[in-house]
Backbone bond lengths (Angstrom), bond angles and torsions (degrees), N, CA, C in turn:
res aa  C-N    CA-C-N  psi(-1)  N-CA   C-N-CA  omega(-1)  CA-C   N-CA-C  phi
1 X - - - 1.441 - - 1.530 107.44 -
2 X 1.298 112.27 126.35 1.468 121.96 -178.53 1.541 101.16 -57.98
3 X 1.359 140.00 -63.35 1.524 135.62 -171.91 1.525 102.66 -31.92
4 X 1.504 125.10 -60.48 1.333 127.41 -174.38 1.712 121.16 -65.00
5 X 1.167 103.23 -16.46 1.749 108.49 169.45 1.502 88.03 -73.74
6 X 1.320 120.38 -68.18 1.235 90.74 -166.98 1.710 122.36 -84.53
7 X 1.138 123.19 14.12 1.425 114.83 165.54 1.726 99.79 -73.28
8 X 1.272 114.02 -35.47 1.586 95.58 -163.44 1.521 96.55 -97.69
9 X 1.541 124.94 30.69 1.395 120.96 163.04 1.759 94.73 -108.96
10 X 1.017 117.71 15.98 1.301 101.30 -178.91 1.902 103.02 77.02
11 X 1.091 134.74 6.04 1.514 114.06 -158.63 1.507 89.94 -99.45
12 X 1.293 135.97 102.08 1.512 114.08 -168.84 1.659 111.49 -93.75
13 X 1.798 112.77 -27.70 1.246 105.26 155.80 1.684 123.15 -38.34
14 X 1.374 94.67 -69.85 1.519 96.12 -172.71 1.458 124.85 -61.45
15 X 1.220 111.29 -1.20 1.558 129.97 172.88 1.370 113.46 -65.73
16 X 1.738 104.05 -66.42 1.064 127.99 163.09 1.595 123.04 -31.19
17 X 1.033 100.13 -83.17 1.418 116.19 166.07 1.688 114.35 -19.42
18 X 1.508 105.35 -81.51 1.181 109.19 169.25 1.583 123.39 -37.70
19 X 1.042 109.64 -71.84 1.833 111.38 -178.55 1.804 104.46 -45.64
20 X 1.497 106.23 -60.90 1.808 90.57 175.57 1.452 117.98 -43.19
21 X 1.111 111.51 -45.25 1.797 100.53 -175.56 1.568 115.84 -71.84
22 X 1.267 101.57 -37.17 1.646 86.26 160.81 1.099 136.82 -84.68
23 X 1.520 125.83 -15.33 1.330 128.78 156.27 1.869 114.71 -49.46
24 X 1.384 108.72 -52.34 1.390 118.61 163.36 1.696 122.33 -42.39
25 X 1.210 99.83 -29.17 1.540 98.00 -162.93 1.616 95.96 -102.86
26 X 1.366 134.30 -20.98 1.204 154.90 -161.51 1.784 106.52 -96.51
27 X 1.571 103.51 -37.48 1.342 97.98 169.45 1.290 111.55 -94.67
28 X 1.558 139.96 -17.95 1.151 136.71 -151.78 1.373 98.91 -90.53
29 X 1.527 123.00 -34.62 1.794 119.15 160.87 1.615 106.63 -89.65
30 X 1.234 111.27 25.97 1.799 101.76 164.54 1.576 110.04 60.29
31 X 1.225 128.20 47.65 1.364 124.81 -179.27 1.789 100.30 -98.30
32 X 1.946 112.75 137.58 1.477 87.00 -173.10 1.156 105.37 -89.36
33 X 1.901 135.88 12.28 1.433 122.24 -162.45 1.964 99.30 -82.47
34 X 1.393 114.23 13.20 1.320 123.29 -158.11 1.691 100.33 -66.39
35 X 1.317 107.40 -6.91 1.555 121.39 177.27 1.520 114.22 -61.69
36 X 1.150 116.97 -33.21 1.574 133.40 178.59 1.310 94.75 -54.66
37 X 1.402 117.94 -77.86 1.544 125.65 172.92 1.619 99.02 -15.63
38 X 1.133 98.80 -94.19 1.811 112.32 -170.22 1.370 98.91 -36.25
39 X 1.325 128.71 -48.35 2.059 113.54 -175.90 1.630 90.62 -54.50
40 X 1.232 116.00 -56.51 1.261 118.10 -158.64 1.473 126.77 -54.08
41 X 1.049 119.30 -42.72 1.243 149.16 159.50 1.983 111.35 -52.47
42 X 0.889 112.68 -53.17 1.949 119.89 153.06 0.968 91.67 -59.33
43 X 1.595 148.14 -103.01 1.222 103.33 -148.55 0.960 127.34 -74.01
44 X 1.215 144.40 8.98 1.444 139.88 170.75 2.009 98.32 -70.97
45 X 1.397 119.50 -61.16 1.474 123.69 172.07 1.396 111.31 -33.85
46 X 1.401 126.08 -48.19 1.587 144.36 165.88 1.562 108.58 -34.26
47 X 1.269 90.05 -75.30 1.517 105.41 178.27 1.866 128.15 -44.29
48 X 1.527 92.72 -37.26 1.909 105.20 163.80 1.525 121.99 -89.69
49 X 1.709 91.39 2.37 1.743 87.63 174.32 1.456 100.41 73.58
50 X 1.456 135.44 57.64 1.424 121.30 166.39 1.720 90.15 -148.54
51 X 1.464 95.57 101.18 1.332 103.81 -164.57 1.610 103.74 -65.20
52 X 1.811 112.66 -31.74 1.358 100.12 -156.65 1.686 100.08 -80.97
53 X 1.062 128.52 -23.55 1.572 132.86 172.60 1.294 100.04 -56.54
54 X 1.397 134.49 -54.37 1.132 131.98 156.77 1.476 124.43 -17.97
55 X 1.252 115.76 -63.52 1.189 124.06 -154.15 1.727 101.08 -80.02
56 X 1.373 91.88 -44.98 1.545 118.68 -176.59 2.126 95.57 -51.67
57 X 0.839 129.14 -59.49 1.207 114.50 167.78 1.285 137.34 -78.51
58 X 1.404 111.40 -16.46 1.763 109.71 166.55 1.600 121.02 -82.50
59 X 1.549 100.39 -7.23 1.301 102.22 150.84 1.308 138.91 -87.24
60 X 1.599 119.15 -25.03 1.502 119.86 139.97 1.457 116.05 -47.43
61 X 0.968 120.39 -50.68 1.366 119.29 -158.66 1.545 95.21 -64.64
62 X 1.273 128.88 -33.74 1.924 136.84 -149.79 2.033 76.10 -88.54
63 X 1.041 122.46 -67.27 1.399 140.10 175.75 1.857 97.50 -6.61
64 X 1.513 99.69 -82.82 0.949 102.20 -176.31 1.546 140.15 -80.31
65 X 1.242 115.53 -1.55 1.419 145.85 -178.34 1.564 89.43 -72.85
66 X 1.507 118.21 -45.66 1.458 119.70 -172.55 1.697 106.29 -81.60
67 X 1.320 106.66 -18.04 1.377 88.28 -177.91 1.610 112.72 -89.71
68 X 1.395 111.31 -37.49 1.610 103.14 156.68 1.361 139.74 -45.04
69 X 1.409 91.67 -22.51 1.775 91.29 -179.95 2.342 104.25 -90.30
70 X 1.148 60.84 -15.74 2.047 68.95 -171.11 1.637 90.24 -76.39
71 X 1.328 101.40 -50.50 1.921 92.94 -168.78 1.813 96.78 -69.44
72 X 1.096 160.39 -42.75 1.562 161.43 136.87 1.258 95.53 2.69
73 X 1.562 118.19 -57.96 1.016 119.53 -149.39 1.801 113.48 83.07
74 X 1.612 115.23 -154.88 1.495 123.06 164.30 1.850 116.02 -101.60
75 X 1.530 110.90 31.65 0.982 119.55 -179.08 1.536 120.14 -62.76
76 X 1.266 127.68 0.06 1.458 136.96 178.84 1.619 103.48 82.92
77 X 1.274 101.43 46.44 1.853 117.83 168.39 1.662 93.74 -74.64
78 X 1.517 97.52 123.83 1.411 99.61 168.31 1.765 116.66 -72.68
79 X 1.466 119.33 146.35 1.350 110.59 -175.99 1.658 117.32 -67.49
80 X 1.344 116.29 112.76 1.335 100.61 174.49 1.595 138.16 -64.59
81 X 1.322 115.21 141.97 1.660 127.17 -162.69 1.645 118.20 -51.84
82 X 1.160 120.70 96.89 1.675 107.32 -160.76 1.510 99.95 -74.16
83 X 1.349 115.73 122.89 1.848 97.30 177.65 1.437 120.31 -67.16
């Protein structure tokens, strides 16, 4: 994911940037991996020191992590990797 090249270049604009547009483009056709975005996006908030943006998206992100596993069901969905 491009946002995370540049979170770990230090570029946090362009981090930013990146993850919103794909979060945008990820929710706007309803895809549920749109959770990546939201990890991504925490740590990017992390990274500027704004804990509550932080929080504010790792709780979307927790949000929907639960709803994928509920729509799976207990079908032996492996847990996906939170970055």
């Amino acid at each position: 994911m491009l946002a995370i090249i540049h979170l770990c270049l230090g570029d946090l604009p362009a981090a930013e940037r990146n993850a919103e547009a794909a979060r945008e483009i990820r929710e706007s056709i309803g895809l549920n991996d749109v959770w990546k975005e939201y990890a991504a996006l925490a740590e990017i908030a992390a990274a500027r020191q704004d804990a509550v943006a932080a929080m504010g998206w790792a709780e979307k992100r927790d949000a929907k992590l639960a709803e994928v596993r509920r729509l799976a069901g207990s079908g032996g969905m492996p847990s996906p990797k939170i970055i």
